[in-house]
PASEBA-1860 file (N, C-alpha, C; in nm, 3 decimals):
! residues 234
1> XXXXXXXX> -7.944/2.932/-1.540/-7.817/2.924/-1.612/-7.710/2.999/-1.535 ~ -7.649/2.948/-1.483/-7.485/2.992/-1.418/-7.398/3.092/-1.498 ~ -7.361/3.219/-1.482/-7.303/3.277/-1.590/-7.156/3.268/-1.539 ~ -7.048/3.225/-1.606/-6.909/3.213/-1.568/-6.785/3.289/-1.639 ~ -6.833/3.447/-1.589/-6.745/3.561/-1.650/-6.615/3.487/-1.754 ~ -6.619/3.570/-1.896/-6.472/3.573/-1.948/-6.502/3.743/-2.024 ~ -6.406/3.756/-1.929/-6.414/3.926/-2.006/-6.358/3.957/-2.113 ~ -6.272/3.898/-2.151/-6.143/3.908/-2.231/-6.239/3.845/-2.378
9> XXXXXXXX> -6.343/3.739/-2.355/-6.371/3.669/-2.525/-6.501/3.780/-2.503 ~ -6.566/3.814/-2.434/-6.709/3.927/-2.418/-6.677/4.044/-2.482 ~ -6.559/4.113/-2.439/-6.562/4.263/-2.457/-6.489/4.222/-2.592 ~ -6.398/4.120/-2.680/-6.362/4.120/-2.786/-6.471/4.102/-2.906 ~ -6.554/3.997/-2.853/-6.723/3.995/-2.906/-6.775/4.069/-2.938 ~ -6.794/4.164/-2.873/-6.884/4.261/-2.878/-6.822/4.396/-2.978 ~ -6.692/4.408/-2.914/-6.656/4.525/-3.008/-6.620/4.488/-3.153 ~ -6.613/4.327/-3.184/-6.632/4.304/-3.383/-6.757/4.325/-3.372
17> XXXXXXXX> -6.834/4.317/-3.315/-6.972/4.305/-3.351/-7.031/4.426/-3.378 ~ -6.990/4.507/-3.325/-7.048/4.672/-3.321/-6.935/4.706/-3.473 ~ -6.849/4.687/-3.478/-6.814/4.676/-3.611/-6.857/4.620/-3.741 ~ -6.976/4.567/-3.711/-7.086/4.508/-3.861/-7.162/4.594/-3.847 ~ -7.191/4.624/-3.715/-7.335/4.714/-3.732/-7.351/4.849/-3.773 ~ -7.431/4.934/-3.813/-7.419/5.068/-3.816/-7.413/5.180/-3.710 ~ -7.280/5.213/-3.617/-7.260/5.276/-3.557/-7.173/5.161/-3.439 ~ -7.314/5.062/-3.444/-7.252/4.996/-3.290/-7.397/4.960/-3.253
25> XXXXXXXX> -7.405/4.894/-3.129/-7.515/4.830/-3.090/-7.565/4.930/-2.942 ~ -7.606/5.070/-2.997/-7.637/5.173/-2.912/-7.816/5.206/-2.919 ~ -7.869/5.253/-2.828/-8.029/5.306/-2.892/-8.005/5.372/-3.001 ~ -7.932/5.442/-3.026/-7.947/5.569/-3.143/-7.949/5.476/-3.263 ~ -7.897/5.336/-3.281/-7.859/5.297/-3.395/-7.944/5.158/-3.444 ~ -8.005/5.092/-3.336/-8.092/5.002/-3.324/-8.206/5.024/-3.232 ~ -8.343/4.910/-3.331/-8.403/4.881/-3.258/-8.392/4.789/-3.120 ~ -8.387/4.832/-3.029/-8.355/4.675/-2.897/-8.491/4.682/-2.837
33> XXXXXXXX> -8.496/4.501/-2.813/-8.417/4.429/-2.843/-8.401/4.348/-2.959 ~ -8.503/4.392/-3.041/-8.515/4.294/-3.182/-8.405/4.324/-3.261 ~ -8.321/4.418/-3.291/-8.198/4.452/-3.411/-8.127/4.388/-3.315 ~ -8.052/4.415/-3.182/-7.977/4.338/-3.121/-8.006/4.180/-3.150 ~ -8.098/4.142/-3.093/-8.115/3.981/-3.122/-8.073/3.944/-3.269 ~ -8.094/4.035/-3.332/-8.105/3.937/-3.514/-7.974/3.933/-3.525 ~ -7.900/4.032/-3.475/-7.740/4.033/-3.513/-7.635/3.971/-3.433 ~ -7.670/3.925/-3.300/-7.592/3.850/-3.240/-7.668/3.697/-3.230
41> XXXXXXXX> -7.788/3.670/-3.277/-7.798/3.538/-3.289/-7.771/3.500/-3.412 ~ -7.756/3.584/-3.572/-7.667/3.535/-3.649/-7.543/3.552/-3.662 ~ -7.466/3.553/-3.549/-7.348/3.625/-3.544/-7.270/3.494/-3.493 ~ -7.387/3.404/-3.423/-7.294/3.276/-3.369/-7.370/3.175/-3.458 ~ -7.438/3.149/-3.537/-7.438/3.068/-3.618/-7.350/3.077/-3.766 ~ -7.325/2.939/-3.832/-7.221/2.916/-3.940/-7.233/3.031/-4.045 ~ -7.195/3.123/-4.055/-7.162/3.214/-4.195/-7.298/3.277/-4.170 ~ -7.386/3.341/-4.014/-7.482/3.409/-4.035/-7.465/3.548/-4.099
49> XXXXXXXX> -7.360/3.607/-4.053/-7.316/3.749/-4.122/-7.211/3.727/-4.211 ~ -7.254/3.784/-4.304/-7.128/3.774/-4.457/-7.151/3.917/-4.509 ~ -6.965/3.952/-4.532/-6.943/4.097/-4.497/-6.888/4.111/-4.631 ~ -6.992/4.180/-4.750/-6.980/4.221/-4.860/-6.880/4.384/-4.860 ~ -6.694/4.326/-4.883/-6.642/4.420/-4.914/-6.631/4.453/-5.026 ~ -6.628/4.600/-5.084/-6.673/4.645/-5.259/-6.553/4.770/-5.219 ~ -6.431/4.763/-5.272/-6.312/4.854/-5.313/-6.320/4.967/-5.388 ~ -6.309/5.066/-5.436/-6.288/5.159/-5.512/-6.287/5.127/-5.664
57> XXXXXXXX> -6.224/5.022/-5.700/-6.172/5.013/-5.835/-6.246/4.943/-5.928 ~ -6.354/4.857/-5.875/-6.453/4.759/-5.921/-6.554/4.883/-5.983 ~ -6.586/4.790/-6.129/-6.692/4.876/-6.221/-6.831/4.753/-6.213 ~ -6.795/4.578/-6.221/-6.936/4.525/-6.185/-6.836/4.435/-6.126 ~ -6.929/4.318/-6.085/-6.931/4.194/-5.995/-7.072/4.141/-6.026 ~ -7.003/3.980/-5.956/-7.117/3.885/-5.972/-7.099/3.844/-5.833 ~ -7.234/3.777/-5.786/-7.261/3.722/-5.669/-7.353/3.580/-5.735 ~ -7.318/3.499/-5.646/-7.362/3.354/-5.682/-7.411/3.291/-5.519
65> XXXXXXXX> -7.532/3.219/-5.571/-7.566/3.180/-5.421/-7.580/3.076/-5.421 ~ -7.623/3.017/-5.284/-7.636/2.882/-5.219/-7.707/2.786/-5.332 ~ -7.847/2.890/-5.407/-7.936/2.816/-5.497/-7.869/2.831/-5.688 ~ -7.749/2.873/-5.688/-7.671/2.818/-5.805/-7.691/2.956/-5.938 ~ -7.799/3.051/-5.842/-7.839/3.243/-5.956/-7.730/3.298/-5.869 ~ -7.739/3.372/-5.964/-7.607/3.480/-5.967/-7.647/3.624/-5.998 ~ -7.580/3.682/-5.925/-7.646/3.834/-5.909/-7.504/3.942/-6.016 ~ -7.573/4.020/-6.043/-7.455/4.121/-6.125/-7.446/4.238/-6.055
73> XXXXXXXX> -7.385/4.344/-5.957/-7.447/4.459/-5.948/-7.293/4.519/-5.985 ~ -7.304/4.669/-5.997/-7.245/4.815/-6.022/-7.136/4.871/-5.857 ~ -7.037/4.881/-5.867/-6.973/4.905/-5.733/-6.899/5.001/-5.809 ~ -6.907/5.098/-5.858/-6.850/5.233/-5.915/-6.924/5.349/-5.786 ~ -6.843/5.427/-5.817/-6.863/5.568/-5.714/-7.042/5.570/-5.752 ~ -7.075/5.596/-5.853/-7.223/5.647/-5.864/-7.260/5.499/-5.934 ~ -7.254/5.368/-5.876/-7.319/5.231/-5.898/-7.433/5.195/-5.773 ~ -7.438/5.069/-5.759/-7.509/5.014/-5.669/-7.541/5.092/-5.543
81> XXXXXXXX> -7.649/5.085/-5.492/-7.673/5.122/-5.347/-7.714/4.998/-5.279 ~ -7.767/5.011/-5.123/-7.767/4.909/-5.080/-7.942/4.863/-5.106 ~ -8.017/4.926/-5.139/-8.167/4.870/-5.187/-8.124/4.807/-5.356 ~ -8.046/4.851/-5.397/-8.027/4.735/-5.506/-7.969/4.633/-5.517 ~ -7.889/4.615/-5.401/-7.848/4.519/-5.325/-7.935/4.384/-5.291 ~ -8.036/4.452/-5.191/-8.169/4.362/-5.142/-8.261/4.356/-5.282 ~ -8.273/4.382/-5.361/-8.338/4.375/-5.482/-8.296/4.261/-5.560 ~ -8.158/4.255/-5.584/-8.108/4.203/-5.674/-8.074/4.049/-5.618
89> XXXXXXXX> -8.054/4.050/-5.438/-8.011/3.915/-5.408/-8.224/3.857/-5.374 ~ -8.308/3.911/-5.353/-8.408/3.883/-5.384/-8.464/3.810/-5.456 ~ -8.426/3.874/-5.554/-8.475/3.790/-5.759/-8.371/3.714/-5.803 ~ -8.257/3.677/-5.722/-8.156/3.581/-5.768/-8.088/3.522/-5.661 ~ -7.979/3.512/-5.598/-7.845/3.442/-5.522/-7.954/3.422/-5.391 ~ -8.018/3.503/-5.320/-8.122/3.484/-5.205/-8.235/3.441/-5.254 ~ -8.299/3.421/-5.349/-8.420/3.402/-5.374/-8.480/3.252/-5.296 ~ -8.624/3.318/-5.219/-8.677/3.201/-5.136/-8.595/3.201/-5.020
97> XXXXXXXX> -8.511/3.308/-4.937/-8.421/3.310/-4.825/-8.492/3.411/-4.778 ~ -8.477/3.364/-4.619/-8.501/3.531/-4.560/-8.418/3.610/-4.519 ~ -8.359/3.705/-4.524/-8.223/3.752/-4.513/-8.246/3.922/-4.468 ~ -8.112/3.977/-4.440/-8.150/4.101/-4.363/-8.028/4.206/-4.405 ~ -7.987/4.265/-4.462/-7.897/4.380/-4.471/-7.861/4.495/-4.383 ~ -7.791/4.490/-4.309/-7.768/4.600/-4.200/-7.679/4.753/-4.245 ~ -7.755/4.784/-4.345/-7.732/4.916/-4.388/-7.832/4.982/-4.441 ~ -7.779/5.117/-4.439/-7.887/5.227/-4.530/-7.919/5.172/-4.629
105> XXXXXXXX> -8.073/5.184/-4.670/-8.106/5.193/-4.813/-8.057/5.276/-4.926 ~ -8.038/5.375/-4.867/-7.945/5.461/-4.973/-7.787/5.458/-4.984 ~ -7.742/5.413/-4.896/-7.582/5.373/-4.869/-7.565/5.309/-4.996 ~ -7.440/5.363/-5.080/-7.375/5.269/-5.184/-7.280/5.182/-5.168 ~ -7.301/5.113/-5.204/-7.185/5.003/-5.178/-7.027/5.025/-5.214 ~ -7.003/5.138/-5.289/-6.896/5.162/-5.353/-6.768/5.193/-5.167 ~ -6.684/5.139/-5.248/-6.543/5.152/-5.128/-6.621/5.171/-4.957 ~ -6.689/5.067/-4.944/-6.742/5.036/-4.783/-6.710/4.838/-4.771
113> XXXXXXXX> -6.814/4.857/-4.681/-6.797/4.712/-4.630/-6.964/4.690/-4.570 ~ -7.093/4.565/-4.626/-7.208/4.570/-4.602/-7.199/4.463/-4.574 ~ -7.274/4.440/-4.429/-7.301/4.336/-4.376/-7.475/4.250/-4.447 ~ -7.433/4.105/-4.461/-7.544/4.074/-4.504/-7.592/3.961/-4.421 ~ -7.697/3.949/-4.341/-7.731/3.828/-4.230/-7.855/3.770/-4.344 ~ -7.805/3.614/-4.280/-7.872/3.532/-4.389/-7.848/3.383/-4.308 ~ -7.960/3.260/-4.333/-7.977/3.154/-4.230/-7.835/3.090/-4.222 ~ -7.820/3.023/-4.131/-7.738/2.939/-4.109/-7.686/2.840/-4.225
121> XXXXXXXX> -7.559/2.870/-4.268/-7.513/2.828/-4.422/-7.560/2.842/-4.509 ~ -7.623/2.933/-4.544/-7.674/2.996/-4.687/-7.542/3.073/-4.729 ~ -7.411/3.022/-4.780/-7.337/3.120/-4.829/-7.379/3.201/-4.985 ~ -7.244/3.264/-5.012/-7.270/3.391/-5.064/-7.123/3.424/-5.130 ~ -7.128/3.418/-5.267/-6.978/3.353/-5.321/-6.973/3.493/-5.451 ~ -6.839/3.569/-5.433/-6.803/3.691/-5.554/-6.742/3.563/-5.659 ~ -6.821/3.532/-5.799/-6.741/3.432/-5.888/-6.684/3.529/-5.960 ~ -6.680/3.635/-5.984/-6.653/3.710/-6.108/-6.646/3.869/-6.061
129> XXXXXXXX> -6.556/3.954/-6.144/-6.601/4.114/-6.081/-6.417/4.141/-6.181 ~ -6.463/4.289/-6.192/-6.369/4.361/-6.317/-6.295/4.471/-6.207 ~ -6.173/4.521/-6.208/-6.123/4.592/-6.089/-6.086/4.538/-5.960 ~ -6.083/4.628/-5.880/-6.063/4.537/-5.753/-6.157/4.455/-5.735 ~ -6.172/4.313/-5.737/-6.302/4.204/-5.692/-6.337/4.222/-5.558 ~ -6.430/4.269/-5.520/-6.491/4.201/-5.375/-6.461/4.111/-5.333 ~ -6.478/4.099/-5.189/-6.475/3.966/-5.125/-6.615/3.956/-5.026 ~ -6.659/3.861/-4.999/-6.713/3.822/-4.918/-6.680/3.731/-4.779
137> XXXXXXXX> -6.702/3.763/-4.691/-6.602/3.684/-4.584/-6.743/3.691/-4.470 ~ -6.720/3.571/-4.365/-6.810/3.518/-4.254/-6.750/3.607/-4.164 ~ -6.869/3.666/-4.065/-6.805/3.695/-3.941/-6.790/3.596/-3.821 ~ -6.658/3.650/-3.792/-6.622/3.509/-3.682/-6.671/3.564/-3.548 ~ -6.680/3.456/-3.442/-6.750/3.467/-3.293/-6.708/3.375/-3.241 ~ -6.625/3.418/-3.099/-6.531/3.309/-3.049/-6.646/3.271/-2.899 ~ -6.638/3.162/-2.919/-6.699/3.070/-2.772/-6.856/3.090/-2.813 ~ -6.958/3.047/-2.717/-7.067/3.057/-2.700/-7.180/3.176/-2.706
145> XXXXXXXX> -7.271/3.138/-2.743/-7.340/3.295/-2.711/-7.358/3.327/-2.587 ~ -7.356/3.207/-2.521/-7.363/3.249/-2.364/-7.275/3.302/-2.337 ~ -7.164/3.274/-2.348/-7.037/3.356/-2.300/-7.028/3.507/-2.336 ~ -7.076/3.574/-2.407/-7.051/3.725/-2.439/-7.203/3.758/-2.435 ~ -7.328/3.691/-2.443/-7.435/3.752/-2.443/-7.551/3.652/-2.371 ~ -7.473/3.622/-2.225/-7.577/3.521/-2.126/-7.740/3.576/-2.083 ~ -7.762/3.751/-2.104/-7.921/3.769/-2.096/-7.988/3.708/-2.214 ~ -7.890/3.686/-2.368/-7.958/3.600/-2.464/-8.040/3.455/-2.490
153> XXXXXXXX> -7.934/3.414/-2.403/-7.981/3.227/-2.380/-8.042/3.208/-2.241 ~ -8.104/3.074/-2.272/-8.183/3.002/-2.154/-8.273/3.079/-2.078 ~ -8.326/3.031/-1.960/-8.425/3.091/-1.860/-8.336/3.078/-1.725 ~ -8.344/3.192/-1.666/-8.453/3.355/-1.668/-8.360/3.425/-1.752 ~ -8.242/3.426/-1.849/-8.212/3.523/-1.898/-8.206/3.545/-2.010 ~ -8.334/3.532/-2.075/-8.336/3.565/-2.249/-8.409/3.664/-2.238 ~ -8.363/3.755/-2.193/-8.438/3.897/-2.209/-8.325/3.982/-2.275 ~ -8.318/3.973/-2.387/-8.209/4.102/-2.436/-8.208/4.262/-2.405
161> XXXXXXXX> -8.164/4.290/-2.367/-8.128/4.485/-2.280/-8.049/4.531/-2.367 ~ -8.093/4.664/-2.420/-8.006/4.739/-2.493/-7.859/4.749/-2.414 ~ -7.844/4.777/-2.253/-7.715/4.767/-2.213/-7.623/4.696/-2.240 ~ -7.647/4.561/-2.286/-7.584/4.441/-2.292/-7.480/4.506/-2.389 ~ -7.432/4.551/-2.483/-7.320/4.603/-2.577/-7.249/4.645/-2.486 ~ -7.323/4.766/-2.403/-7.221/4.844/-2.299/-7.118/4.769/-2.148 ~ -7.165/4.658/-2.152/-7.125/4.624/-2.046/-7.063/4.465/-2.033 ~ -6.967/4.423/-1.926/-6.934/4.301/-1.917/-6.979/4.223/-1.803
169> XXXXXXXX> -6.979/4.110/-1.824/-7.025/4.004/-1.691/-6.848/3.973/-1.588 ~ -6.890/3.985/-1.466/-6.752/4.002/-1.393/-6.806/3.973/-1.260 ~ -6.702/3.903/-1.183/-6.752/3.867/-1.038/-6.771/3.992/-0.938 ~ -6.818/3.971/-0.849/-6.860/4.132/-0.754/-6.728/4.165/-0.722 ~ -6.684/4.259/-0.664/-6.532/4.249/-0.627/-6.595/4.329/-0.517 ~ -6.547/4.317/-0.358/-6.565/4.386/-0.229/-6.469/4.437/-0.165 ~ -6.439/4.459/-0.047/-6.369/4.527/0.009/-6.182/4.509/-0.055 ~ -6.118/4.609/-0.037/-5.993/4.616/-0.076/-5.920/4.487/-0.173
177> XXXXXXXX> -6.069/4.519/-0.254/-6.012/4.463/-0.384/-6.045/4.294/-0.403 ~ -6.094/4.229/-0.299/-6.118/4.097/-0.322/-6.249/4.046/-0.385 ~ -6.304/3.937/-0.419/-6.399/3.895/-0.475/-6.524/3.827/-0.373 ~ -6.598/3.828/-0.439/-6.727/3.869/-0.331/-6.759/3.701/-0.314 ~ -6.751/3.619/-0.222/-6.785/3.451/-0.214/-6.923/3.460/-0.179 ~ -6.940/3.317/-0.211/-7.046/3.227/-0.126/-6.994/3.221/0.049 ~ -7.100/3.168/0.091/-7.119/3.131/0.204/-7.002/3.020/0.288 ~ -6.981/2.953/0.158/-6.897/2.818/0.158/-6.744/2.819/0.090
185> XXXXXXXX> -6.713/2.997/0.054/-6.632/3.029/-0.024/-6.543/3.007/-0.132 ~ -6.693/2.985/-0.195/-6.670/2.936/-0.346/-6.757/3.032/-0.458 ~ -6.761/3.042/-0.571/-6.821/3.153/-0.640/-6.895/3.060/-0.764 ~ -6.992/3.115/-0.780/-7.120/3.084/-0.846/-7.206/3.212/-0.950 ~ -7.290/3.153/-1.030/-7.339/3.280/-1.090/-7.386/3.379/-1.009 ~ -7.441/3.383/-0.902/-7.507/3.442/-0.819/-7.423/3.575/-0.736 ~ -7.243/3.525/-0.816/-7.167/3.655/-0.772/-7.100/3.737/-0.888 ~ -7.241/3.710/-1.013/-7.175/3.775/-1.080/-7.240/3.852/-1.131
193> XXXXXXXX> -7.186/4.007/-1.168/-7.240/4.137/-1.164/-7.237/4.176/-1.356 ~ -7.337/4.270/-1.390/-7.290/4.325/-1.527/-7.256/4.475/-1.475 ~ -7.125/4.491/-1.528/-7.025/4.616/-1.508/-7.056/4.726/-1.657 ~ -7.101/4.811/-1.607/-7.069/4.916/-1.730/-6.895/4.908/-1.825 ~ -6.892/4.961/-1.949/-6.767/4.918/-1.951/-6.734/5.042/-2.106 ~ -6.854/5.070/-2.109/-6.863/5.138/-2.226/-6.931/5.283/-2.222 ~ -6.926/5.423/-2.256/-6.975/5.507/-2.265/-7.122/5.476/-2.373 ~ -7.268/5.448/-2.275/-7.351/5.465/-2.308/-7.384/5.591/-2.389
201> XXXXXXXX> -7.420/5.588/-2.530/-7.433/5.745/-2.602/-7.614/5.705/-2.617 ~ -7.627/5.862/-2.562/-7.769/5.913/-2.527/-7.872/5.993/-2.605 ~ -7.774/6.068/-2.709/-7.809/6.162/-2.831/-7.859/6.074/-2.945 ~ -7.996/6.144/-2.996/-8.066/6.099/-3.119/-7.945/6.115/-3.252 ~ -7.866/5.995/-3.267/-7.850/6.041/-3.411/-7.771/5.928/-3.503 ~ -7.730/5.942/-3.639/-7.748/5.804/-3.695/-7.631/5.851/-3.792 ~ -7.529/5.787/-3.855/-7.489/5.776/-3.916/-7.478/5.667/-4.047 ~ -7.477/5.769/-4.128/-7.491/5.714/-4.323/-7.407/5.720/-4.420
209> XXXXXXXX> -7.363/5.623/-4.452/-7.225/5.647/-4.607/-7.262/5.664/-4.695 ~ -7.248/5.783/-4.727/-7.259/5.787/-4.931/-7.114/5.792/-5.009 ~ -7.097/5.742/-5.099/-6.952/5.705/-5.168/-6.870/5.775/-5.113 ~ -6.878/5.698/-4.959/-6.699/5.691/-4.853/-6.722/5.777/-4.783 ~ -6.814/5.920/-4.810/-6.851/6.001/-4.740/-6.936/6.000/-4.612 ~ -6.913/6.027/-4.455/-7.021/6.014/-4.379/-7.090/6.158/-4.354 ~ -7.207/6.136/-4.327/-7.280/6.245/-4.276/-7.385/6.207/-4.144 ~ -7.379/6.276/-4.040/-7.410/6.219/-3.930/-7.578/6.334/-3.901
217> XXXXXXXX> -7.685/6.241/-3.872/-7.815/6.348/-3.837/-7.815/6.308/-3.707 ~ -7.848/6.470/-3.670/-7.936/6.459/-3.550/-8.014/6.509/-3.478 ~ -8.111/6.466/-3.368/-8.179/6.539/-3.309/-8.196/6.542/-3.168 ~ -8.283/6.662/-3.128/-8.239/6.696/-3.029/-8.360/6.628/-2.900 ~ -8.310/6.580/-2.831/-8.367/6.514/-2.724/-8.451/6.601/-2.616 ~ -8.409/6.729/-2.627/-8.451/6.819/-2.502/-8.532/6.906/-2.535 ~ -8.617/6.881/-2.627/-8.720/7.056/-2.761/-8.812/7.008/-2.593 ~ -8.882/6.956/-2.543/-8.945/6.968/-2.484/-8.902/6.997/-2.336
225> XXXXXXXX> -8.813/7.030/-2.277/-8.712/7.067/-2.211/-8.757/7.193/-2.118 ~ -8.782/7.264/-1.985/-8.812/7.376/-1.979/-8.704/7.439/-1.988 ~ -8.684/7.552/-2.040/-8.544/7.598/-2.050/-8.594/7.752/-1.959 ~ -8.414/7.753/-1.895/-8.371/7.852/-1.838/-8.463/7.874/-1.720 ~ -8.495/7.761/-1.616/-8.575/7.758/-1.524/-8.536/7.859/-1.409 ~ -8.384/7.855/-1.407/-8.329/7.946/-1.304/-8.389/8.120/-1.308 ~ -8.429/8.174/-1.395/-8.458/8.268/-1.414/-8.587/8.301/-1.376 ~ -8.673/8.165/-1.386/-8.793/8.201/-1.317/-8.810/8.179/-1.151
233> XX> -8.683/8.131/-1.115/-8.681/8.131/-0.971/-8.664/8.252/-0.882 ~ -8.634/8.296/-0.966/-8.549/8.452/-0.859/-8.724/8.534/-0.891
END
């Protein structure tokens, strides 16, 4: 598969996309490559991610699904969390779907925004809600998956790499600034490079919303570390 750089629809791709996810599409925050894959291969199919916003002012809501049940939940400061979430679209609006929630289990839904991945047109409809109503809305993805995530598709490059968030596809560029040709001076996949583009973060740690509030854990990468080696040198 020929990859034919657009930096401009890649790096816009990617950064809505790290905007559904929790944190971003970093090690600290996913499994890769399986959490990466689930979220950018429903990310380019029809209405794979549907982005359950819940306002401040809402006391209930209804959710209605593809199969015609309807879900009720609680979006008050101390209402719904996101395991009653997956509970409730389970035994009703999802029922018989396989579907995936990309948030804390304990995260409440109150005044956030929860991403919900679910098959290709299985929508996901607010009929009803008291206060500010929710909305539900598709996430959009401009061009191909190849185009922002070419290690995803075809052979040899369906190997998903955690780097892939961090970085863009771009032609080699060589001496004083020009672009790196063929033989026949013409350009092909074969001159095209993945560029870092993003500060890779290296630290164990995860961030969680509780009603609007974040609190960030973490840990420490280096307990096994020899420390203060210099001291045993002298």
């Amino acid at each position: 598969m020929a990859i034919t750089p657009n930096t401009a629809t890649e790096s816009a791709n990617k950064s809505a996309l790290r905007g559904v996810t929790r944190g971003g599409s970093t090690p600290t925050t996913v499994n890769p490559p399986v959490d990466v894959a689930i979220m950018v291969n429903s990310a380019v199919t029809t209405s794979g991610i549907l982005e359950l916003a819940v306002g401040t002012g809402t006391t209930t809501f209804t959710i209605s699904g593809a199969n015609g049940v309807t879900t009720t939940l609680t979006g008050t400061a101390t209402g719904s969390k996101v395991s009653d979430l997956v509970a409730a679209l389970q035994a009703s609006a999802l029922s018989g779907y396989t579907f995936y929630v990309n948030a804390g289990p304990a995260n409440y839904l109150y005044n956030t925004t929860t991403s919900i991945i679910v098959p290709s047109g299985v929508g996901l409809t607010v009929v009803s809600g008291t206060g500010a109503v929710p909305t539900i809305t598709a996430f959009a993805f401009s061009g191909t998956e190849g185009t922002t995530y070419p290690n995803y598709v075809g052979t040899p490059y369906a190997t998903p790499n955690w780097v892939d968030d961090s970085t863009v596809h771009a032609y080699q560029v060589g001496f004083n600034g020009a672009l790196v040709v063929n033989n026949n001076g013409t350009l092909s996949g074969a001159n095209v490079v993945q560029q870092q583009v993003r500060q890779i973060q290296t630290q164990v740690s995860e961030t969680q919303q509780y009603n609007g509030y974040f609190a960030t854990y973490s840990g420490n990468l280096y307990q096994t570390q020899q420390k203060k080696t210099y001291r045993q040198q002298s």
